[in-house]
Z-matrix of the N, CA and C atoms (Angstrom, degrees):
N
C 1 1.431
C 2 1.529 1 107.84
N 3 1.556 2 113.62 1 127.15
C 4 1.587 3 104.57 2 175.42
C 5 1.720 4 92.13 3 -103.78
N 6 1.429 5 96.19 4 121.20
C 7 1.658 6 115.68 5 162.15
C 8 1.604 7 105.30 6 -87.06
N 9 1.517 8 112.49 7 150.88
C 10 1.514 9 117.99 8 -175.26
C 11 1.720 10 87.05 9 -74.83
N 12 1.544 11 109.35 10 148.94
C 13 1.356 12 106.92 11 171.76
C 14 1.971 13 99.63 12 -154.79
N 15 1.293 14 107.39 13 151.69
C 16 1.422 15 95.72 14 -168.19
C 17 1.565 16 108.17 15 -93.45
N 18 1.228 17 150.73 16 175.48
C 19 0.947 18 142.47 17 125.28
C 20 1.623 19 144.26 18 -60.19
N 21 1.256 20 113.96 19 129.05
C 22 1.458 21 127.47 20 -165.84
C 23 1.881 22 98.67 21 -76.63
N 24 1.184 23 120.86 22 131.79
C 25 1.044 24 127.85 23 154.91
C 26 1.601 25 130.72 24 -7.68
N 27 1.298 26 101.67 25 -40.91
C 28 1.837 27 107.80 26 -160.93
C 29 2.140 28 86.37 27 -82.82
N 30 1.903 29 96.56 28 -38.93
C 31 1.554 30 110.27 29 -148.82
C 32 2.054 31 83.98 30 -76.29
N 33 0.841 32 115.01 31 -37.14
C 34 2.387 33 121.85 32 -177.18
C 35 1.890 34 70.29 33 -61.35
N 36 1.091 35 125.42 34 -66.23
C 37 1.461 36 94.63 35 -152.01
C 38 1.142 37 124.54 36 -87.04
N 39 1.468 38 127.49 37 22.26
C 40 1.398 39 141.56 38 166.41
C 41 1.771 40 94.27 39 -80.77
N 42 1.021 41 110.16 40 -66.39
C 43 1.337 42 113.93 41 -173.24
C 44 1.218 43 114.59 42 -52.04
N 45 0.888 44 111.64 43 -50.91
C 46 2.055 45 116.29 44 -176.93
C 47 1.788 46 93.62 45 -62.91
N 48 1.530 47 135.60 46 -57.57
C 49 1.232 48 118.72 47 -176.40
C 50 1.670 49 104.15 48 -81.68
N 51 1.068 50 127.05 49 16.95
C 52 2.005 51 119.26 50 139.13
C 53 1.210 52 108.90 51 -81.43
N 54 1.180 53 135.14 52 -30.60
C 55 1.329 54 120.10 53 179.70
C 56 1.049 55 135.55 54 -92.43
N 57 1.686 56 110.03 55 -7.41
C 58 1.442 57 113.54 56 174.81
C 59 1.777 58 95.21 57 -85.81
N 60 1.141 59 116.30 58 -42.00
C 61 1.830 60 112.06 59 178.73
C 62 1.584 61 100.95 60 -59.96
N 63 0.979 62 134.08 61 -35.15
C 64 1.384 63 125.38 62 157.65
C 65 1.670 64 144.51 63 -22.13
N 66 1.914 65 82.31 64 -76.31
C 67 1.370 66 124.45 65 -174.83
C 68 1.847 67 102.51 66 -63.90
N 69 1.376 68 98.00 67 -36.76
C 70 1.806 69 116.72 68 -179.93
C 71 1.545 70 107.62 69 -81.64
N 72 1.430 71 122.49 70 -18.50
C 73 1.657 72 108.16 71 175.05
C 74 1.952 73 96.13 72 -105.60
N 75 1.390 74 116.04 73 -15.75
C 76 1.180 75 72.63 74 -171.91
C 77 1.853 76 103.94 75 -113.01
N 78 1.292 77 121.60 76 2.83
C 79 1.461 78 121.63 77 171.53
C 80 1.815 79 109.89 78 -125.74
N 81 1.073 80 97.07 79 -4.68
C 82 1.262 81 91.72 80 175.70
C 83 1.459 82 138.78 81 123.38
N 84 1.806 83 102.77 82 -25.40
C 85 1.799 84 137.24 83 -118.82
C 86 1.274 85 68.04 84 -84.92
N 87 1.625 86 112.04 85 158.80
C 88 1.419 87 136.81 86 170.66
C 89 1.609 88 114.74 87 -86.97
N 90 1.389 89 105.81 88 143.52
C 91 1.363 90 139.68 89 -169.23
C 92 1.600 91 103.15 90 -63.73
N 93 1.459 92 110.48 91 142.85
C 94 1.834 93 102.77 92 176.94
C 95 1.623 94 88.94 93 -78.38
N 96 1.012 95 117.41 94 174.89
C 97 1.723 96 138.68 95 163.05
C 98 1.889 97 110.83 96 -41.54
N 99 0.786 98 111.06 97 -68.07
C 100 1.499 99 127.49 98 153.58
C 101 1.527 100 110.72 99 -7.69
N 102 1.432 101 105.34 100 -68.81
C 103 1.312 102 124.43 101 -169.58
C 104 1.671 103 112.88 102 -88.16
N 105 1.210 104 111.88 103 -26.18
C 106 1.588 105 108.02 104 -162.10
C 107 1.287 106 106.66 105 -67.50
N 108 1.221 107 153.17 106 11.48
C 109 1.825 108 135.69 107 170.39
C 110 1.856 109 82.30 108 -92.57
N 111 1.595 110 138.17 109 35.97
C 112 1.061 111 109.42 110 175.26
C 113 1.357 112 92.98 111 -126.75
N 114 1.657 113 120.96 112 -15.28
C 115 1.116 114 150.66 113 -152.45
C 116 1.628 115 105.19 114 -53.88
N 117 1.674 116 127.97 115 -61.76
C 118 1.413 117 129.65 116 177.00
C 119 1.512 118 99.23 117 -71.41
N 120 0.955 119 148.96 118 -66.11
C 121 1.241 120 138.02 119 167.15
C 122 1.711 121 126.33 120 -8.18
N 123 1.188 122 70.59 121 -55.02
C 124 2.206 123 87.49 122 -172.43
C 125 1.794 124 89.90 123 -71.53
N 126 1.500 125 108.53 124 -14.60
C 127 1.593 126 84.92 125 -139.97
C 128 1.909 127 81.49 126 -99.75
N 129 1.294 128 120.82 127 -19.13
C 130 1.301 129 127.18 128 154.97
C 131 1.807 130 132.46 129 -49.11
N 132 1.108 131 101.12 130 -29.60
C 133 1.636 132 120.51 131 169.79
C 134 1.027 133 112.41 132 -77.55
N 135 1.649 134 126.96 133 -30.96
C 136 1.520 135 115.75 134 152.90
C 137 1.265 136 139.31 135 -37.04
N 138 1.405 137 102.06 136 123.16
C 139 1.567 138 116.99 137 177.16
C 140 1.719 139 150.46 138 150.57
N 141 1.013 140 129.36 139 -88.51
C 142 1.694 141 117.55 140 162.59
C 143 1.456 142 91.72 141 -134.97
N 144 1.786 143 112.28 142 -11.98
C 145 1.927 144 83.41 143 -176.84
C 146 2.185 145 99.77 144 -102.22
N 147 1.233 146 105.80 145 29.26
C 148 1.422 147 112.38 146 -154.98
C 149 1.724 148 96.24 147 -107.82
N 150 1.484 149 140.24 148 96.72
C 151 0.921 150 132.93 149 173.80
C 152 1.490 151 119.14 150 -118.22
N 153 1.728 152 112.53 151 104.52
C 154 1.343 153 107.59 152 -172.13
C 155 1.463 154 115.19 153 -102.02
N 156 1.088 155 99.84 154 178.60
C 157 1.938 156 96.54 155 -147.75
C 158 1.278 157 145.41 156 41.09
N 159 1.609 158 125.16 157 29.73
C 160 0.928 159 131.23 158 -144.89
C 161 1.525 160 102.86 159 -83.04
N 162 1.577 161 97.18 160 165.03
C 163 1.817 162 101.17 161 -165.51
C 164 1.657 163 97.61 162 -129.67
N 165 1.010 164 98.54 163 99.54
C 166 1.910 165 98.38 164 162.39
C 167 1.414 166 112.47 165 -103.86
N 168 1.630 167 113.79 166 139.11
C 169 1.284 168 121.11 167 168.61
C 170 1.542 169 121.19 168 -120.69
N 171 1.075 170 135.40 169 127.86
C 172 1.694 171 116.80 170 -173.51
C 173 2.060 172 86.21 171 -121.60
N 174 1.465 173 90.38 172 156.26
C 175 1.349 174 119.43 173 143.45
C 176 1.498 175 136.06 174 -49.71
N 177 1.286 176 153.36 175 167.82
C 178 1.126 177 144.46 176 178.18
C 179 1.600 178 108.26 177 -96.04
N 180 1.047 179 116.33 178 9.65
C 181 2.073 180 134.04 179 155.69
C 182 1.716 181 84.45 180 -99.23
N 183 1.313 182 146.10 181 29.04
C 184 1.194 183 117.74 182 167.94
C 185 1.515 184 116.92 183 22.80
N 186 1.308 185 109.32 184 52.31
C 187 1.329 186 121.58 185 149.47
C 188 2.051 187 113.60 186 -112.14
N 189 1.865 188 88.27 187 142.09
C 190 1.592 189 82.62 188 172.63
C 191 1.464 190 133.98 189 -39.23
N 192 0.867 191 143.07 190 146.96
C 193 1.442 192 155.46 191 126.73
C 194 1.310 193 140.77 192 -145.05
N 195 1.642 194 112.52 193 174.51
C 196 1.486 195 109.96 194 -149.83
C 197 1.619 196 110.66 195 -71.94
N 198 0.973 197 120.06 196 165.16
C 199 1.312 198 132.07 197 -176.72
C 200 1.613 199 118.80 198 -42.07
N 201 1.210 200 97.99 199 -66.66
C 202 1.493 201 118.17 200 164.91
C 203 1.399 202 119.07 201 -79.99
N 204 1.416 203 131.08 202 19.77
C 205 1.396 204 115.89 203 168.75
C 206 1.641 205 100.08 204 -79.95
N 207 1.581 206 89.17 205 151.15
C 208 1.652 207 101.31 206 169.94
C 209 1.690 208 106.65 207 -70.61
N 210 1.288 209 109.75 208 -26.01
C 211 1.944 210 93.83 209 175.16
C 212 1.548 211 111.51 210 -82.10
N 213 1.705 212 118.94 211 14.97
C 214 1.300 213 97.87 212 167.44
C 215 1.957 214 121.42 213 -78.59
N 216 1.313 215 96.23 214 154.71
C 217 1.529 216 118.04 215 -156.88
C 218 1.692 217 109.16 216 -75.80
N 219 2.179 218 76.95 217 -72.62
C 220 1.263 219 121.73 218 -165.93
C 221 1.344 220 111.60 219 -109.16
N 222 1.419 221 145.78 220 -179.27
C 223 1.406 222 131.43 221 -169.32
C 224 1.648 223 80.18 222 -173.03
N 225 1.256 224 126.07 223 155.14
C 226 1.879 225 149.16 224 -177.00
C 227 1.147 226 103.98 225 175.29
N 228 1.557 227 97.32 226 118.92
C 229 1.610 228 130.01 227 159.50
C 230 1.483 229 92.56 228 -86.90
N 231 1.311 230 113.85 229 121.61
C 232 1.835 231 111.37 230 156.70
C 233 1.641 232 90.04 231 -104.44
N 234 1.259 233 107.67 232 152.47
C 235 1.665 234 124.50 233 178.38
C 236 1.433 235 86.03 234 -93.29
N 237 1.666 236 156.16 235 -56.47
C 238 1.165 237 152.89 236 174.61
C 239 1.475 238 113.98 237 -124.72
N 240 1.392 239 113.64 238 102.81
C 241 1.438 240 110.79 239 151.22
C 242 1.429 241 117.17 240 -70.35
N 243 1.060 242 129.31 241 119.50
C 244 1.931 243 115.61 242 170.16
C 245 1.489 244 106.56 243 -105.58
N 246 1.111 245 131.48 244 152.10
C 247 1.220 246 129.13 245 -154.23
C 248 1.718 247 89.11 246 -130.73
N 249 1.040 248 125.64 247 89.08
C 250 1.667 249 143.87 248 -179.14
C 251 1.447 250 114.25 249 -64.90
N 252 1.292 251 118.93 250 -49.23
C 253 1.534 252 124.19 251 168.27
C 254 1.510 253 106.09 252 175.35
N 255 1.252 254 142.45 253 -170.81
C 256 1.495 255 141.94 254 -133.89
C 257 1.463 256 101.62 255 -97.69
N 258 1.588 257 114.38 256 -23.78
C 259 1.288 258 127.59 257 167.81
C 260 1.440 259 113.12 258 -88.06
N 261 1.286 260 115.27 259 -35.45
C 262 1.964 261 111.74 260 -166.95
C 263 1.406 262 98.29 261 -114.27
N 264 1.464 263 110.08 262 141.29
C 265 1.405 264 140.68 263 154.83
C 266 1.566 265 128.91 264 -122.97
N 267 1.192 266 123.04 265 111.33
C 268 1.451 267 136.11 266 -173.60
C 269 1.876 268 106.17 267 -85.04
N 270 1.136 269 126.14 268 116.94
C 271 1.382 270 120.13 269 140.52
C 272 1.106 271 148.09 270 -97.06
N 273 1.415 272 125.56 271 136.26
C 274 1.731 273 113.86 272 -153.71
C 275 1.730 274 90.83 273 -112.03
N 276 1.419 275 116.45 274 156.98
C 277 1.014 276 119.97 275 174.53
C 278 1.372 277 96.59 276 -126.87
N 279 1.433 278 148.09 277 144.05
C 280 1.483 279 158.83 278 169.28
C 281 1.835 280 91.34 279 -79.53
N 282 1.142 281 130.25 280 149.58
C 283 1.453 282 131.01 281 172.29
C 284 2.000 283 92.12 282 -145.21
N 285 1.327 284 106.04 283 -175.86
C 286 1.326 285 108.36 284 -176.22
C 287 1.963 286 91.96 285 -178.97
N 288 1.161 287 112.85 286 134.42
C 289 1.500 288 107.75 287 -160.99
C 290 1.511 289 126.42 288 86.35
N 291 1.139 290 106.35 289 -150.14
C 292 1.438 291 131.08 290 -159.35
C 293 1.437 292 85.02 291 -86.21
N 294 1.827 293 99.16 292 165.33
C 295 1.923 294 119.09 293 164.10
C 296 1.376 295 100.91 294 -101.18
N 297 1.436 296 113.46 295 124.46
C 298 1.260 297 135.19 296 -176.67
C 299 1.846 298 101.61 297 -102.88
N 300 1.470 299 102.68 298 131.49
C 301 1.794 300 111.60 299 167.43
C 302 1.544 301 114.36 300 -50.56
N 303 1.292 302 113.19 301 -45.90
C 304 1.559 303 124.11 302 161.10
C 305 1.836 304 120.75 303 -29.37
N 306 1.416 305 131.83 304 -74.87
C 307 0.851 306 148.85 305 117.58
C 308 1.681 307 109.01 306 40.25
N 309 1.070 308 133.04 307 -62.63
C 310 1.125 309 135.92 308 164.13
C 311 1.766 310 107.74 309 -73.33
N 312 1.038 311 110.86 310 -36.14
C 313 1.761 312 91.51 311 -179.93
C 314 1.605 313 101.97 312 -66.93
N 315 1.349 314 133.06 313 -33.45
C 316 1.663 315 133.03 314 168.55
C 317 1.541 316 101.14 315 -44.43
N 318 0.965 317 124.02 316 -41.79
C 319 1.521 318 115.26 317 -172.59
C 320 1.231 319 112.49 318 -90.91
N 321 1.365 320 117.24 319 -25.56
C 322 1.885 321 99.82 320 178.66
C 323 1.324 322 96.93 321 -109.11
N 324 1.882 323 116.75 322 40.13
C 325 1.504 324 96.66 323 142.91
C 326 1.633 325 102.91 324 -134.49
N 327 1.995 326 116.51 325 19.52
C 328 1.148 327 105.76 326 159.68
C 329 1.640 328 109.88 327 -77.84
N 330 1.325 329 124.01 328 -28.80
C 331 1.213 330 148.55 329 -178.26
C 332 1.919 331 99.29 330 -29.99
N 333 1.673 332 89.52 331 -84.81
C 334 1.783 333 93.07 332 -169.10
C 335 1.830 334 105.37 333 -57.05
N 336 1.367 335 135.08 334 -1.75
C 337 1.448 336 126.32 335 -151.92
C 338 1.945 337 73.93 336 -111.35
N 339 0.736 338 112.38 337 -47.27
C 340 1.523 339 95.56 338 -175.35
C 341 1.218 340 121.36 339 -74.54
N 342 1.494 341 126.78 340 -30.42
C 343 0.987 342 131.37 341 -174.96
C 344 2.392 343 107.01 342 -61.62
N 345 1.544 344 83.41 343 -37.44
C 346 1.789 345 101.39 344 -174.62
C 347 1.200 346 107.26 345 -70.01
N 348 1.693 347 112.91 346 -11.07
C 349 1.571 348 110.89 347 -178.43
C 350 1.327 349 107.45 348 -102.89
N 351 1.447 350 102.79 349 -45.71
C 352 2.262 351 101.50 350 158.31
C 353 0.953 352 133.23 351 -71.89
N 354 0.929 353 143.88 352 21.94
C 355 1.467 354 139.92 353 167.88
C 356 1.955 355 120.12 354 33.53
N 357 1.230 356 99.64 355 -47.05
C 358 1.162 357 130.46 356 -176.06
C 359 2.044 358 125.84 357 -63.74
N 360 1.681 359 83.19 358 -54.85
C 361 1.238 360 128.25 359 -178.41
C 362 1.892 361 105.43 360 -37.17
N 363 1.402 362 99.98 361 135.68
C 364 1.762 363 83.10 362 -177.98
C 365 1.796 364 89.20 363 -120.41
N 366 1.589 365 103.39 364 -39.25
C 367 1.478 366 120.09 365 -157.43
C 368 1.710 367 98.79 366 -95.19
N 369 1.211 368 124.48 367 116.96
C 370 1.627 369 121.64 368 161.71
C 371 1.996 370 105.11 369 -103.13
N 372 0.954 371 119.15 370 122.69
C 373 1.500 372 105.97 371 159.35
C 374 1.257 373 113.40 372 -99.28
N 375 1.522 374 140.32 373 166.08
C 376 1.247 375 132.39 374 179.49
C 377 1.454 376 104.43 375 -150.02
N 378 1.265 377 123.78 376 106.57
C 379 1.729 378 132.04 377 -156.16
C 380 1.867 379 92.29 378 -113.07
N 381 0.948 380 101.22 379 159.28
C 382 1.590 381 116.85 380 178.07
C 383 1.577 382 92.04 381 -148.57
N 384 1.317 383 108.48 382 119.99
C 385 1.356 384 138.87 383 -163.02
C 386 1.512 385 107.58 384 -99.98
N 387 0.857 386 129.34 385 101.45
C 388 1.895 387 130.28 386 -174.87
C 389 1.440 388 107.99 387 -84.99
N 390 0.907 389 137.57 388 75.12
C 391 1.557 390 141.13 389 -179.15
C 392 1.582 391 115.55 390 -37.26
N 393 1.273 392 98.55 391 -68.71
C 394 1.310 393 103.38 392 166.76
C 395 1.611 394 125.77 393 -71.10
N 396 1.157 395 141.98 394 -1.59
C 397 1.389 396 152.60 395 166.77
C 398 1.500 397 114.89 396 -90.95
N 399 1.186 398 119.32 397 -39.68
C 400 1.352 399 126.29 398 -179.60
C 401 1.343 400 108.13 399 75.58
N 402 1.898 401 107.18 400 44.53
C 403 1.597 402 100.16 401 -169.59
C 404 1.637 403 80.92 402 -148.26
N 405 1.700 404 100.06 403 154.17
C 406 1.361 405 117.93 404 -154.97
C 407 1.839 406 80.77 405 -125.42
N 408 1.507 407 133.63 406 131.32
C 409 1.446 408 143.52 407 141.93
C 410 1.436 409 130.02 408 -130.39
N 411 1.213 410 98.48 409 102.11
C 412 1.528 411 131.27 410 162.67
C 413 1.526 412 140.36 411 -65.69
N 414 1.192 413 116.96 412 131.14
C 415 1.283 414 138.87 413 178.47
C 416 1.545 415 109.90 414 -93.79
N 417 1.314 416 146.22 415 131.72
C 418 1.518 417 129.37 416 140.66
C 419 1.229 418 122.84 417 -102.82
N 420 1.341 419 147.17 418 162.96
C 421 1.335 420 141.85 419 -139.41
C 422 2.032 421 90.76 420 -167.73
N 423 1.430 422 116.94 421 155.67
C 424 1.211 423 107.09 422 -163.39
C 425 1.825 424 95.80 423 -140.57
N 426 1.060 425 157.19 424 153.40
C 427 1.256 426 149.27 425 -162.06
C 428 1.983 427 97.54 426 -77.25
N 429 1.094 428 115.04 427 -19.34
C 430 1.429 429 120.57 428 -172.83
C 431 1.947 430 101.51 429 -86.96
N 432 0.907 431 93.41 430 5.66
C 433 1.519 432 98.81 431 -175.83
C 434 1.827 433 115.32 432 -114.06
N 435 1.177 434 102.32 433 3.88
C 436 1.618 435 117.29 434 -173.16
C 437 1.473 436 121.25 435 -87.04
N 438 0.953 437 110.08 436 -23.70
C 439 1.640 438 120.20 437 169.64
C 440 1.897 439 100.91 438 -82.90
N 441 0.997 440 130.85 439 -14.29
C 442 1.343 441 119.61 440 -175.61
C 443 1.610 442 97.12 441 -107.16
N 444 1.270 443 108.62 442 -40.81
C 445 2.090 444 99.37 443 176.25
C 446 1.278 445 97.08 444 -61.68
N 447 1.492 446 129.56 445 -52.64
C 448 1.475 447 118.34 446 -175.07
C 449 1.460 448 119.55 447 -47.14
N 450 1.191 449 114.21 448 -48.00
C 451 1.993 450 120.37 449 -179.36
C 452 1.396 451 97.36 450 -54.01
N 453 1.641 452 121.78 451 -57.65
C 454 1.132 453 111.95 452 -172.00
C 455 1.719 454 122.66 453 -55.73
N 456 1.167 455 121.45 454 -43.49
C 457 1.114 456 137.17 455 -167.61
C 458 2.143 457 100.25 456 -68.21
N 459 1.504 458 112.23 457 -61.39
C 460 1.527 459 107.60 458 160.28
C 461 1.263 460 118.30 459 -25.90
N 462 1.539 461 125.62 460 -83.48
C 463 1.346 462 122.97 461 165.34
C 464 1.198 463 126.48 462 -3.03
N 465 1.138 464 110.80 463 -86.92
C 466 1.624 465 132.52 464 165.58
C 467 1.695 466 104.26 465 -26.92
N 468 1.153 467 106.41 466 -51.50
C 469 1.739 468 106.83 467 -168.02
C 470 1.637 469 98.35 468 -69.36
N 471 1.498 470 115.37 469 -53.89
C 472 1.016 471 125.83 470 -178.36
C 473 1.922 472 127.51 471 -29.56
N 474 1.673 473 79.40 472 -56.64
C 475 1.504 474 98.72 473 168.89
C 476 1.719 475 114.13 474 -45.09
N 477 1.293 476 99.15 475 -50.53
C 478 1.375 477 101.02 476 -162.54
C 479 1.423 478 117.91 477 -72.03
N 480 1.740 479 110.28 478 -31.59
C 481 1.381 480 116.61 479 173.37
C 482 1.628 481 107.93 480 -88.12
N 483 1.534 482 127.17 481 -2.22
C 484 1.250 483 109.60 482 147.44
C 485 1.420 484 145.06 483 -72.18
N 486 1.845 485 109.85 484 -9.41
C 487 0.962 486 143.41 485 163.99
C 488 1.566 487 123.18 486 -48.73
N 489 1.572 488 111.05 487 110.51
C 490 1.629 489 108.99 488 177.05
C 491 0.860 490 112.28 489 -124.69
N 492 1.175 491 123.10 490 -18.99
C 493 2.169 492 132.52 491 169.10
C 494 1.433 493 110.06 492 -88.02
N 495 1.044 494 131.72 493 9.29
C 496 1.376 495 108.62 494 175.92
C 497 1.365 496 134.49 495 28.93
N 498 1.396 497 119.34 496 45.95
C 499 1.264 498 114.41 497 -138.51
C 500 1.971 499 84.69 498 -104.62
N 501 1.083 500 114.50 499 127.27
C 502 1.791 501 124.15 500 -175.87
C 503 1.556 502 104.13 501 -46.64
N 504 1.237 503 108.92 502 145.15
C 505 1.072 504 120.95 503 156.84
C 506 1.416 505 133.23 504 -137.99
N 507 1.644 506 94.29 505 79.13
C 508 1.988 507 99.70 506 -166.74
C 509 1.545 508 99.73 507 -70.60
N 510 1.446 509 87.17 508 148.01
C 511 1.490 510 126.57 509 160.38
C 512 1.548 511 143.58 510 -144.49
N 513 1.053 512 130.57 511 -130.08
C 514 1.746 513 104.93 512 167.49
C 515 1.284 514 116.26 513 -95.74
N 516 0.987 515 134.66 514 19.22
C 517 1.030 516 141.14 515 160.11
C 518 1.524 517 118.73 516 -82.31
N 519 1.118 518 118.46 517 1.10
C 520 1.397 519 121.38 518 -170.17
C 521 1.646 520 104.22 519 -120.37
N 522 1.225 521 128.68 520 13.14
C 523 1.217 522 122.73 521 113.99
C 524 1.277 523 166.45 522 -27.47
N 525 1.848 524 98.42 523 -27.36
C 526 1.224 525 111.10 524 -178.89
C 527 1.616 526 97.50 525 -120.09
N 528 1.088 527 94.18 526 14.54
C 529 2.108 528 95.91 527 -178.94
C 530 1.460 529 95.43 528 -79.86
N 531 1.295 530 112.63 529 135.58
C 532 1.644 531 126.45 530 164.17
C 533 1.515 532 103.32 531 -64.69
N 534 1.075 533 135.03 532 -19.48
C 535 2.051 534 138.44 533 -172.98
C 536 1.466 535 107.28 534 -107.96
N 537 1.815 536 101.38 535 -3.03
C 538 2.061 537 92.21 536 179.87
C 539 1.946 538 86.36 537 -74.44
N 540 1.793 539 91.51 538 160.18
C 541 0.985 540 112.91 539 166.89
C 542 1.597 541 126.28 540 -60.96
N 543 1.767 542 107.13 541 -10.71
C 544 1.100 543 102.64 542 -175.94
C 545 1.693 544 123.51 543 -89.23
N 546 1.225 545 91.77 544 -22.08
C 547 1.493 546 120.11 545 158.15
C 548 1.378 547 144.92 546 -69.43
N 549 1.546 548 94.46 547 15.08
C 550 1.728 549 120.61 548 -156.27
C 551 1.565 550 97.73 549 39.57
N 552 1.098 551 132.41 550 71.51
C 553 1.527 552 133.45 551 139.52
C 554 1.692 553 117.63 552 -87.86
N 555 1.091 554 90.70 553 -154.79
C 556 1.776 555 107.92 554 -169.37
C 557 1.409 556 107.09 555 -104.00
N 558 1.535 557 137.14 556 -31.95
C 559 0.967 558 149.63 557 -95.03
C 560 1.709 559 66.51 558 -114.27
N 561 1.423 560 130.81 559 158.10
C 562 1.011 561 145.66 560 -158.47
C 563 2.113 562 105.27 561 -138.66
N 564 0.989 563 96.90 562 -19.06
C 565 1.440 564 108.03 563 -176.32
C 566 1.679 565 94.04 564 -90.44
């Protein structure tokens, strides 16, 4: 169920600094002050192997498909695919805040979605970019490693389509819910 929910201050300015790293790889547009020691950098990733926002969808054969097919599985926004050479692929993640334990499961499931889209591909890296920290943490992933992110990742799906109670499961993340109780919501959990 999507409930209307507003955005919190910290969460408007995650989004607004994705879109200026965006707006800067794919037209060019200049960096606020804030951002500019990232500015030649970003402005180096420009080009035909530079794909930002990219959308992969696979099947449950972890084979490609389109966005909107009904046999999609899996679904990945990469904020930067970089396309390194016929063997290497880099993914960038934009972050804003704190390093979350979470954070690494984003990367070892951009890992198997690129690998299903290269064929080729031996090397995935998967970087989470701290904007505000000025600190770069990385994952590497190896084509011999794709049958085990995939099991893991099934599971996970599995769980969810074994699911018929929906039954909540708060955690800290429910802090930033507009319906947690801590937020004067409704939310009873």
């Amino acid at each position: 169920m999507n409930l209307p929910s507003g955005k919190s201050p910290s969460a408007q300015r995650g989004i607004d600094n994705h879109k200026l790293v965006e707006d800067k790889l794919k037209i060019g547009a200049p960096l606020p002050a804030e951002l500019s020691h990232y500015d030649s950098w970003l402005e180096s990733l420009r080009g035909p192997n530079c794909f930002p926002e990219h959308k992969i969808a696979v099947d449950k054969d972890w084979q490609v498909c389109g966005w909107e097919d009904p046999d999609a599985y899996m679904k990945s926004v990469i904020d930067l695919k970089y396309v390194v050479s016929p063997q290497e692929v880099v993914n960038y993640d934009w972050k804003t805040g704190k390093i979350y334990d979470d954070h690494a499961d984003q990367k070892r499931l951009y890992a198997p979605m690129v690998f299903a889209e290269h064929p080729d591909v031996y090397s995935v890296r998967s970087i989470h970019v701290y904007l505000d920290l000025g600190k770069n943490v990385e994952l590497g992933f190896h084509r011999d490693q794709m049958s085990g992110l995939r099991e893991h990742w099934d599971q996970r799906v599995q769980a969810v389509l074994r699911d018929t109670d929906f039954i909540p499961s708060p955690g800290y993340h429910c802090k930033w819910c507009d319906y947690s109780r801590s937020q004067g919501g409704p939310c009873r959990f």
